[in-house]
N, C-alpha and C positions, 0 to 999 in steps of 0.2 A: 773517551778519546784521550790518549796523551800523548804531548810532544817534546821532545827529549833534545837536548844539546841547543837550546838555542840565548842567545848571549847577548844581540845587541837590541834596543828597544823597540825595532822594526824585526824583530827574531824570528817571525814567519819564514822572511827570504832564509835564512839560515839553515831551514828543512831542504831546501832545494840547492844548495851549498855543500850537502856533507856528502863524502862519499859514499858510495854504494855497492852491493855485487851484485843489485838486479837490472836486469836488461833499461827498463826506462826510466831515466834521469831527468826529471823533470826540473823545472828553470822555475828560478827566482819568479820570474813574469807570469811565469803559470802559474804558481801559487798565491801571486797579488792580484791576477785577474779574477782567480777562483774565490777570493774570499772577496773582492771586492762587488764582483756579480750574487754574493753568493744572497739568496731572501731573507736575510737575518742581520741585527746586529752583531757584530763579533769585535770585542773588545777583550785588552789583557788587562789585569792589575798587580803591582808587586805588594809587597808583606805591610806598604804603607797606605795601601788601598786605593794608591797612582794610578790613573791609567797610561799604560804604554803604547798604547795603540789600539785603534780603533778605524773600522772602516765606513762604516755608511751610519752616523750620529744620528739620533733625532732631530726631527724640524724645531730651526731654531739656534741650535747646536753646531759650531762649527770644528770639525775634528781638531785644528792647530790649536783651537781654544783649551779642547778636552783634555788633551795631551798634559800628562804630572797633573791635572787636577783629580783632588780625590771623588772617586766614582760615589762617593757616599752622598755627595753634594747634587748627586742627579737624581737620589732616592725620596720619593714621598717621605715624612716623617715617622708615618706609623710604620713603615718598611725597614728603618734603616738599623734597626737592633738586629733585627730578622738577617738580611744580606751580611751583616757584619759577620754572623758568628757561620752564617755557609760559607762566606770566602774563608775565614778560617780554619774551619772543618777541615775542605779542603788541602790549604796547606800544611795540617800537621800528621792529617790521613791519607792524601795519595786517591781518594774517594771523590767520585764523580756526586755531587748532590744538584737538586732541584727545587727551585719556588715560583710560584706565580703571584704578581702583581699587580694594582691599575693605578692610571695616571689621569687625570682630570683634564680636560682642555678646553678650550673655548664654548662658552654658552651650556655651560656643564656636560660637554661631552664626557663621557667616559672609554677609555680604553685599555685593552686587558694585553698583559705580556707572559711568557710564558720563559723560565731562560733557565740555562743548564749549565753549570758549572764543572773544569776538568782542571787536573794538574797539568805544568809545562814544568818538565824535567831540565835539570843539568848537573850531569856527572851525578847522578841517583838523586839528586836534592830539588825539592819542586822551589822552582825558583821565580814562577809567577801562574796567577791562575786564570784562564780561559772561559771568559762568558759569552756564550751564545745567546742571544735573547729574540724570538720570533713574537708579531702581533698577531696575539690569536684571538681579538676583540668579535673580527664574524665567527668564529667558531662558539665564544661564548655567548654572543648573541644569542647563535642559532640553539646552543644548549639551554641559555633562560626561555627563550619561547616554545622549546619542545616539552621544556619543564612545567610553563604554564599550560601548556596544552595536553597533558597528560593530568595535572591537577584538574582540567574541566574536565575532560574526560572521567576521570573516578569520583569527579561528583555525579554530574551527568548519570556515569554506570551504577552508580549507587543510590541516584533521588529517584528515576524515571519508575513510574506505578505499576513496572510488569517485571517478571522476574527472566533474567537471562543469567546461561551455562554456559560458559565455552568448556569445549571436550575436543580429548584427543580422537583417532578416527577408530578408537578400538573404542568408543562412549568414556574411558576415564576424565572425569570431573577433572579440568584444570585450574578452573576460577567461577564464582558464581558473585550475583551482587547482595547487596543485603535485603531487596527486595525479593530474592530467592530466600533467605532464613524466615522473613516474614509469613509469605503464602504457607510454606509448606512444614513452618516450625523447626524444618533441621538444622541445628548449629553446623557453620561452616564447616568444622571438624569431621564434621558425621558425613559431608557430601562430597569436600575434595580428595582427590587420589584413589574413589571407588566408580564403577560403572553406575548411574544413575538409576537408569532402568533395571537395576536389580535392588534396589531400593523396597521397600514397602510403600511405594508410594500409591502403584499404580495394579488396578485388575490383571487376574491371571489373562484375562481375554484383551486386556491394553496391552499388554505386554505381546501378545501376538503379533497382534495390529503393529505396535513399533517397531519391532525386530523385521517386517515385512518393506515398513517404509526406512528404516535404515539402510536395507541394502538400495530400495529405490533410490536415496539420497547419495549413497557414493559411484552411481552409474550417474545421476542426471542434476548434480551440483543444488538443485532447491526443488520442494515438493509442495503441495499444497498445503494448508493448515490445516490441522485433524483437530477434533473435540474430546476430552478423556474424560472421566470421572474419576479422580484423584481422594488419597487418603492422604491428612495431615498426621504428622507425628501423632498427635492426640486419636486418633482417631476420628474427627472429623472428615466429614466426604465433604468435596466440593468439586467445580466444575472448570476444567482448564481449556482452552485455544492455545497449542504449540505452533508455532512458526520454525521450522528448521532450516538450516542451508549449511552451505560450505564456505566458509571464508581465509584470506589468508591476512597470518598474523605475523608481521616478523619474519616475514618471508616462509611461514609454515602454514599448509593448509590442516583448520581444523574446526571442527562443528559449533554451529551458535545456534543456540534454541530461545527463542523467545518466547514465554510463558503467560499468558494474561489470565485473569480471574475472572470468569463468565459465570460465577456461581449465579450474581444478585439477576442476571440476564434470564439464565434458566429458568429458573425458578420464575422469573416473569410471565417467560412463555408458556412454563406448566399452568401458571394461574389464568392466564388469557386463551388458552387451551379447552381450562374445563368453564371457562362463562362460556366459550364458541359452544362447546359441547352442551352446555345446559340451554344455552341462543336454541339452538337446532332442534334440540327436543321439544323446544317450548313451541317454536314455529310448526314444528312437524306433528305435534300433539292440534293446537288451535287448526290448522290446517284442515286436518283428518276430520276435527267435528266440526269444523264449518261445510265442508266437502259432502257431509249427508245429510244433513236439510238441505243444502245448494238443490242434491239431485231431487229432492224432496218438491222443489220449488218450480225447477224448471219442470219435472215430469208434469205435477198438478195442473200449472201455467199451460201447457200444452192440451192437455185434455179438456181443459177451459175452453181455453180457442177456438178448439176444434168441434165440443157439442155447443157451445156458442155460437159460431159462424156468423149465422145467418140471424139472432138477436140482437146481434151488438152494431150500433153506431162507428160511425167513421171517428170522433172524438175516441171511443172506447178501442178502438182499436190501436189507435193510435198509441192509447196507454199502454195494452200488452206489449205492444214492440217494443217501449221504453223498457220495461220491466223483464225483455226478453234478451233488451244489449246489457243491462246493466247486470243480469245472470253470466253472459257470455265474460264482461269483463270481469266481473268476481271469483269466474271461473280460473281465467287468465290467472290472476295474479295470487289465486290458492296453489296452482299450478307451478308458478314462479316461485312461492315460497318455499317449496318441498326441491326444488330443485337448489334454491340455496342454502337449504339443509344440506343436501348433499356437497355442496360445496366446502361450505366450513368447515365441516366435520370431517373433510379428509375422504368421505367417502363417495367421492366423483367416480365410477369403477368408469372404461370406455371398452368395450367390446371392437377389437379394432380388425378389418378383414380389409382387401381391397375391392376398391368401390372408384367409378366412374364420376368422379366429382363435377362432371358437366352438366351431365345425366341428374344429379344433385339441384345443380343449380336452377335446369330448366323446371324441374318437378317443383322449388317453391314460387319462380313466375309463372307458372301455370296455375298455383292453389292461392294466389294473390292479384290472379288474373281480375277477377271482376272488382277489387279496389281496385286496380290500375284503371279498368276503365270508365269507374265512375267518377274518377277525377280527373280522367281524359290526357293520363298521361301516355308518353313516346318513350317505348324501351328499347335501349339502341345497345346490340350484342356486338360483343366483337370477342368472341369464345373459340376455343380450339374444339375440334370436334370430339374428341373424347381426350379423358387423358385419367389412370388409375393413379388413384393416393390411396395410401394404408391408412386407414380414420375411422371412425367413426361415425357410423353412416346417420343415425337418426339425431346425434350431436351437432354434427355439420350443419345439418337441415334445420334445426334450429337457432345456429347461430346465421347464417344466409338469411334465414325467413324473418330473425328480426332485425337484421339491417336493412335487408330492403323493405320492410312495413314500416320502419323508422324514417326510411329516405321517401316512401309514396304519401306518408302522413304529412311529414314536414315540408311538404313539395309543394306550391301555390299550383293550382289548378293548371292544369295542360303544361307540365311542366317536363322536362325531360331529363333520365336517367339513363346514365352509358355506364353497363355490366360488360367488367372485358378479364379477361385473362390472361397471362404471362409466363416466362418461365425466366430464371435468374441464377447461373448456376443448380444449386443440387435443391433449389426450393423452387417452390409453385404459389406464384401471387393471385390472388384476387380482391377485384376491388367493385366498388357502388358510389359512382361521384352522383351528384346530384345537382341541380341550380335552386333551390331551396333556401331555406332562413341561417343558412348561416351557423359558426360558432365564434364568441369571440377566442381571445387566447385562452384566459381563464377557465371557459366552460370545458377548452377540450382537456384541460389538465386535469379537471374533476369526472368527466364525461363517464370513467371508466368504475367508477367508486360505487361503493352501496348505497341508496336513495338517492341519487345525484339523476335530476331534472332539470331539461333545459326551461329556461326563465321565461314562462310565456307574457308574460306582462309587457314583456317590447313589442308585441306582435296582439295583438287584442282580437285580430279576424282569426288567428289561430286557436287562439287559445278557446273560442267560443264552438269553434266546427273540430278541434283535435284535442280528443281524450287525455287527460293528464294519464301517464305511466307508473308504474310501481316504482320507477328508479333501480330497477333490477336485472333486466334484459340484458344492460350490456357489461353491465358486473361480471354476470355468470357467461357471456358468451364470451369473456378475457378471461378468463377462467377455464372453459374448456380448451380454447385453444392454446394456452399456455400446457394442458395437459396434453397436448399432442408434439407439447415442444413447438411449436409456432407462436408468431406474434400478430398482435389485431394494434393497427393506431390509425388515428382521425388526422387530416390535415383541412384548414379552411380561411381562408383572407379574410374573413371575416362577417360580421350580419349580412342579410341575405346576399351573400357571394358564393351560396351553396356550400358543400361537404365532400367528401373523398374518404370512406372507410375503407380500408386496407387489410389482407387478410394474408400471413405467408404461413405454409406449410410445407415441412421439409420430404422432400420426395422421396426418400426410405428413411425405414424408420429405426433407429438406435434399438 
């Protein structure tokens, strides 16, 4: 900015004084309103570093004061070589210069100035010079705390134990952390400004995969997390979980991938894998040769019996039935074991048609009929008359059939059992409440686990008339029904305040 012809120490008014050929002639008053409104200090000084005027002083500062005192005297010490030689400048060049400053004030505040310095002409000769000076103490505030907050930030981006890529939306690498050079061994050099995924990083068949979920990622802004099997620089394989989405940076939207190292996890699973796998075999081998002397045992047992009849005592008979349940339960849980083979090993197959799950239900109260009434229990239906689910028909019937042998077992004598059915949206409930022994909290949290038996020890008339369990029936009946996509859970207030097994399956099937 320069201002030309002005003479007297208040030279301002003097702009508004000289003649002009353009239409608006602005007044003395309007340009003392203007500067005296205006958000800045604006102060003059001549060649002796006087001030000649000044409109709005700093607190403290009274302008009549200011006036012919030299401006140097208002300068911090370590400032004031600094200001000397820009007013100068100014006067021997005609050049607008600039410096910024701060001033210390009560209770060690600190405050930051910002002020810009112009020639004021007369007759071509600059004849004093023009400092503007604004506080821009919030502005540099706000600049030290965006400053420390970008310093956390690239520690933060830099410490954190997973590696992340920001990319443009064409995949070029814009920035990666040094947790990225770590995983994958590429120096920064090697990854920024190229597409990523043309990298050697990743399989020809990940690379499928990604380019598939890229475009899903610029239709639907964030995608699920996928698992890769990754190649480091070296050579080395290992095993990664990517997180990607679309974020915006600087008001630019552009890709962030989040990178984690699942190798040591894999490799767990592999290992925990093949013990499941050798568990199964082993169970399913012991099984198999306990399985044929069992039939060995009962077939003999029976021909005993039966050319016996009429030899044997009421004691001896007595024996054979011992020796005829405890077949039955050996059976049971050789049974149960081949089934949890199947389970661990992955190889649960369910042959799934649709089936009348009513029809289901009523078929195992009717083959658990005669437990029910020799413990003179009351089974109270409240069932739809039919209704088709796609399942698994002989799976069903065995997760049904040991929950309710579980609720007629653990039921005190003449006890009652209400079997009802539901509908809830696009699933089909069924449940087996009971007034029975109860579970505390703890039991129904483990209820569902491998060997997990309820504690008969609180209950001593149970535990002497009801069979201890393999601990496996309702492992594997969470188990199947998980593989139908459905869920199984227990709710109960607690010892004997009964039970409530719950059963949902979704009424078509994915």
């Amino acid at each position: 900015m320069t201002f030309r012809n002005i003479e007297k120490e208040d030279g301002l008014k003097n702009l508004a004084e000289n003649k002009s050929s353009q239409d608006f002639q602005p007044s003395a008053e309007f340009f003392e309103l203007l500067v005296n409104t205006a958000p800045a200090i604006i102060f003059t000084v001549d060649r002796e570093y006087r001030i000649k005027y000044i409109n709005n002083p700093p607190a403290g500062i009274r302008a009549k004061d200011a006036i012919n005192k030299n401006v140097l005297n208002y300068v911090a010490e370590q400032y004031k070589e600094m200001v000397r030689k820009k007013i100068n400048t100014v006067f021997e060049t005609g050049k607008k210069e600039e410096f910024e400053t701060e001033a210390r004030g009560p209770y060690d505040s600190v405050s930051y100035y910002s002020t810009t310095l112009g020639p004021i002409y007369h007759e071509e000769t600059v004849c004093h010079v023009i400092l503007i000076t604004h506080d821009i103490t919030k502005r540099r505030n706000m600049e030290r705390k965006l400053k420390i907050s970008q310093k956390k930030y690239e520690q933060l981006f830099n410490t954190v134990p997973y590696a992340i890529l920001l990319a443009e939306l064409d995949g070029t690498v814009i920035d990666i952390n040094d947790t990225t050079e770590l995983i994958f061994g590429y120096p920064r050099e090697e990854i920024i400004g190229k597409k990523f995924f043309q990298t050697k990083v990743f399989t020809d068949n990940s690379l499928i995969h990604i380019l598939e979920r890229f475009k899903r990622l610029l239709k639907e802004k964030t995608i699920e997390p996928s698992e890769y099997l990754v190649f480091k620089k070296n050579g080395e394989k290992l095993w990664v979980s990517v997180q990607t989405s679309l974020i915006t940076l600087e008001n630019k939207t552009i890709i962030q991938s989040i990178v984690y190292d699942i190798t040591e996890r894999k490799n767990y699973e592999e290992h925990l894998k093949q013990i499941n796998n050798l568990r199964s075999e082993l169970f399913k081998r012991i099984s198999h040769q306990l399985k044929a002397p069992l039939t060995s045992i009962i077939g003999y047992a029976a021909l005993f019996l039966e050319s016996s009849q009429k030899k044997l005592n009421q004691k001896e008979r007595e024996y054979i039935d011992e020796i005829k349940k405890a077949e039955r339960r050996l059976e049971a849980d050789i049974n149960e074991i081949l089934k949890l083979t199947e389970v661990t090993s992955h190889k649960l197959s369910l042959e799934i048609e649709n089936c009348d799950i009513i029809e289901i239900i009523e078929e195992v109260i009717h083959d658990l009929k005669s437990q029910i009434i020799l413990k003179g229990h009351t089974i109270k239906e409240n069932l739809h008359e039919q209704y088709i689910l796609p399942i698994d028909r002989d799976r069903i019937y065995d997760v049904i059939n040991n929950i309710l042998d579980n609720a007629i077992k653990y039921t005190p004598a003449k006890g009652i059992i209400n079997i009802k059915t539901a509908l809830e949206e696009d699933t089909f409930i069924f449940s087996i409440a009971d007034n029975g022994i109860g579970l505390l909290e703890e039991e129904q949290e483990r209820l569902f686990k491998q060997f997990e038996r309820l504690n008969q020890s609180e209950n001593p008339s149970f535990s002497r008339t009801v069979p201890q369990g393999s601990g496996l029936g309702l492992y594997i009946s969470k188990k199947i029904i998980e593989r139908h996509k459905g869920r199984i859970w227990v709710s109960s207030e607690g010892r004997n305040k009964g039970s409530t097994f719950n059963i949902s399956l979704p009424i078509k099937r994915n």
